[in-house]
N, C-alpha and C positions, 0 to 999 in steps of 0.2 A: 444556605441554599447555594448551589452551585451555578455556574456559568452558562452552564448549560440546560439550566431547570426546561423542561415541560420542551426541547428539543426532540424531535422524534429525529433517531439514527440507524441508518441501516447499517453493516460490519460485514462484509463479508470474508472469509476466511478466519470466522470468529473460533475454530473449536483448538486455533492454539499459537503457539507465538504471536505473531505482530499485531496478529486480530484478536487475537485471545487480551491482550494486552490493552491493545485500545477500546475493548469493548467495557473493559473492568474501569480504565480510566474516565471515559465517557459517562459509565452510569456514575462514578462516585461527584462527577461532575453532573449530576443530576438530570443528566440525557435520557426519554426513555428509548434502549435499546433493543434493535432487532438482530440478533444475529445468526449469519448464516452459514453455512460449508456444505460441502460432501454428506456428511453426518447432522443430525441436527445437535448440536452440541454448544453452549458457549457458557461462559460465566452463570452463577446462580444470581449475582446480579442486572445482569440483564432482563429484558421485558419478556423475552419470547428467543426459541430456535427453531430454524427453519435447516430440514436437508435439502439444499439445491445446488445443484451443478449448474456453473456459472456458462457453461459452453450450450447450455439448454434455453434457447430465447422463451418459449413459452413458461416455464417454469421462471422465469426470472421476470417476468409479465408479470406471472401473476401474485408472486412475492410482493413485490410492488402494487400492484392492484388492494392484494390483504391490508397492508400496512396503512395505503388510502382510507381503510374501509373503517380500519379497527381506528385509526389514529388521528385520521382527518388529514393530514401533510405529512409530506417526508422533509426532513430537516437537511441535514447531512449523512453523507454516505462516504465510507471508507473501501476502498475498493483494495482489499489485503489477500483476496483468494491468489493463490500462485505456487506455482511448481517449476525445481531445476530440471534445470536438463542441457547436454549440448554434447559439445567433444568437436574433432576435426571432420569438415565439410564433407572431404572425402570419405568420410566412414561413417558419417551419418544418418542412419535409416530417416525415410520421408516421414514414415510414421509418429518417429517419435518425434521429428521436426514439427510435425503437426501439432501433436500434443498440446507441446510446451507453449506453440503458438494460442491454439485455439483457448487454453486456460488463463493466459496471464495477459494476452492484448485483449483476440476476440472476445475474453468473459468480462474485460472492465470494457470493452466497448459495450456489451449488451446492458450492461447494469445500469451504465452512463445514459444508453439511450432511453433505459425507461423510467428510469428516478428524474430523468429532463424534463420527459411528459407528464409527470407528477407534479416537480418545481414550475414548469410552464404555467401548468392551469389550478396553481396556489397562490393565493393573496401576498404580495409579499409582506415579512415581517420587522418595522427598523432598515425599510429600504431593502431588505434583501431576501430573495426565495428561495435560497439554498447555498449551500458549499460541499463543495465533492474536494474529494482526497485519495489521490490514485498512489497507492504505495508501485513505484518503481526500484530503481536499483544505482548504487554508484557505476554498476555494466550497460546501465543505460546511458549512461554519459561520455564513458571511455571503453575502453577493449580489454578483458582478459582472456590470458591464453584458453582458448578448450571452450571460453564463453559460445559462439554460432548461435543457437536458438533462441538459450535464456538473455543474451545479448541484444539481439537483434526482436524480441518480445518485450523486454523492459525501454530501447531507444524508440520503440513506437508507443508506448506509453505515454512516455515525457513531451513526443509531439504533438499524439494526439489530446493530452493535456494543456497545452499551448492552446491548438485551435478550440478547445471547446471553451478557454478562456477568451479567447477573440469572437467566438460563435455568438455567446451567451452572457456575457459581461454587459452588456445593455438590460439585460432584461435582469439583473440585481442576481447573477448565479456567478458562484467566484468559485474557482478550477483551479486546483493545486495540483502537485508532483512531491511525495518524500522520496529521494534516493538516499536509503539505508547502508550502510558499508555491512560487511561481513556480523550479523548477529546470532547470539544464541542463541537460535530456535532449533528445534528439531529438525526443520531442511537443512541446517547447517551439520548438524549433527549425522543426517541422511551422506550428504556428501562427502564432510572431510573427520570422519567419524573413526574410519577404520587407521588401523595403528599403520599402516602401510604408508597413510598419509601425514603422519606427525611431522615430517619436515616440512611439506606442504601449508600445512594448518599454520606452524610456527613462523616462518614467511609470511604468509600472509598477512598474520598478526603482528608482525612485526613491520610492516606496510602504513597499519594505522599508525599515526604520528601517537595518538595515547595512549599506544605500545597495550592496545587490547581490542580484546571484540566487544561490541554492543550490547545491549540488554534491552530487550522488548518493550520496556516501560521507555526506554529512552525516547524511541522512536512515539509509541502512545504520547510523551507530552507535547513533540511537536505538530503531532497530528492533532491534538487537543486546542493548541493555538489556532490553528490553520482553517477549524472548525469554530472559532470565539470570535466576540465582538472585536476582537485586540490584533486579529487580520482584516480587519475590515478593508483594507486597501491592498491585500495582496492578491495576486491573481494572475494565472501565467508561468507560476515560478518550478523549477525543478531544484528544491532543497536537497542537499547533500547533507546528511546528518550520520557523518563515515568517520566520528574521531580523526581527522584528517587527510585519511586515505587518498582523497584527490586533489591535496594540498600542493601536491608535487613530489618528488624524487628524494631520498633521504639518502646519499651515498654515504654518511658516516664521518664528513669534515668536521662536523662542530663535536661532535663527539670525545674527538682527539684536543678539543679543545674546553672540556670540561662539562659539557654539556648532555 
């Protein structure tokens, strides 16, 4: 039996990469899983698929509401729904500034607010009524070139991650942050996909100190922790889980020195 036996977890952005990822590690961890997207799409191991857009409050109501209904408590909730987007200020239509905003803050703000109201008025279980897990971004923590939107959507994540652990942290609700570095998902693939950008891509990757990009199961196990008895005291935090990317600067000295 797993860690997470008889846990009810909601996944949003379950129909592929980081949520597709975490929702397969969750059930094998013996969660039962809700997952959601766009699409209703997610693992044959999960419980159930729901299509909801996360920028839709009442639809994300009553997601939350079903889950009460079907499941008695919402356990944990990973909040993975999220789209790139940006480029320079000046040449940035509102619109898709909008966008990127409304999907990846406002839609873990709305998720956050109704899985709260669920964890509020649920018994706690071992001391605790829930743990959320907001997948942010290592661009939530620092600047990259062209980042604007998806920048400025992931650093309000990681804050508003902070206060909901300061919010809620009494009432036994413990509020994480993964910041991911550069992963192989399809958004990655969306972006730095096209052969125009191979010098681009290769840079980058070569940024991570473990001279590679990510794999989605990676980030699933830490979000798997972050969700277990074995955080029981973490809370607040914005984890970097970037193969080193925000380790610091590699200008190439040790290199020359055998390394």
């Amino acid at each position: 039996m797993g860690r997470l036996a008889d846990k009810v977890a909601l996944i949003t952005g379950a129909a592929s990469g980081i949520g597709w990822a975490c929702a397969e590690r969750f059930a094998a961890e013996g969660a039962i899983v809700v997952g959601s997207d766009l699409e209703a799409k997610a693992p044959a191991s999960a419980a159930s698929a729901h299509g909801v857009d996360v920028r839709d409050e009442g639809a994300v109501q009553a997601l939350v509401a079903s889950i009460a209904r079907e499941h008695g408590r919402l356990d944990i909730v990973v909040n993975a729904a999220g789209v790139a987007g940006g480029g320079p200020v000046h040449l940035l239509d509102a619109a898709a500034w909008d966008r990127v905003l409304d999907i990846n803050l406002k839609g873990t703000f709305l998720v956050c607010k109704h899985a709260l109201a669920q964890m509020l008025a649920q018994e706690p279980v071992a001391g605790e009524r829930g743990a959320i897990i907001n997948v942010a971004s290592i661009e939530g923590l620092e600047g990259t070139a062209g980042g604007s939107a998806y920048n400025a959507s992931k650093g309000g994540v990681v804050l508003l991650t902070k206060n909901l652990a300061i919010d809620y942290g009494r009432r036994g609700i413990r509020t994480n942050a993964i910041c991911p570095g550069f992963i192989e998902t399809p958004m990655l693939a969306g972006v730095l996909g096209m052969l125009a950008l191979a010098d681009v891509r290769e840079a980058i990757r070569e940024e991570h100190k473990l001279r590679r990009f990510g794999r989605p199961e990676e980030i699933a196990a830490v979000a798997y922790f972050l969700a277990s008895a074995d955080a029981s005291f973490v809370s607040g935090q914005a984890i970097a889980v970037d193969g080193g990317f925000t380790a610091g600067r590699d200008h190439g000295v040790t290199a020359r020195m055998g390394l």
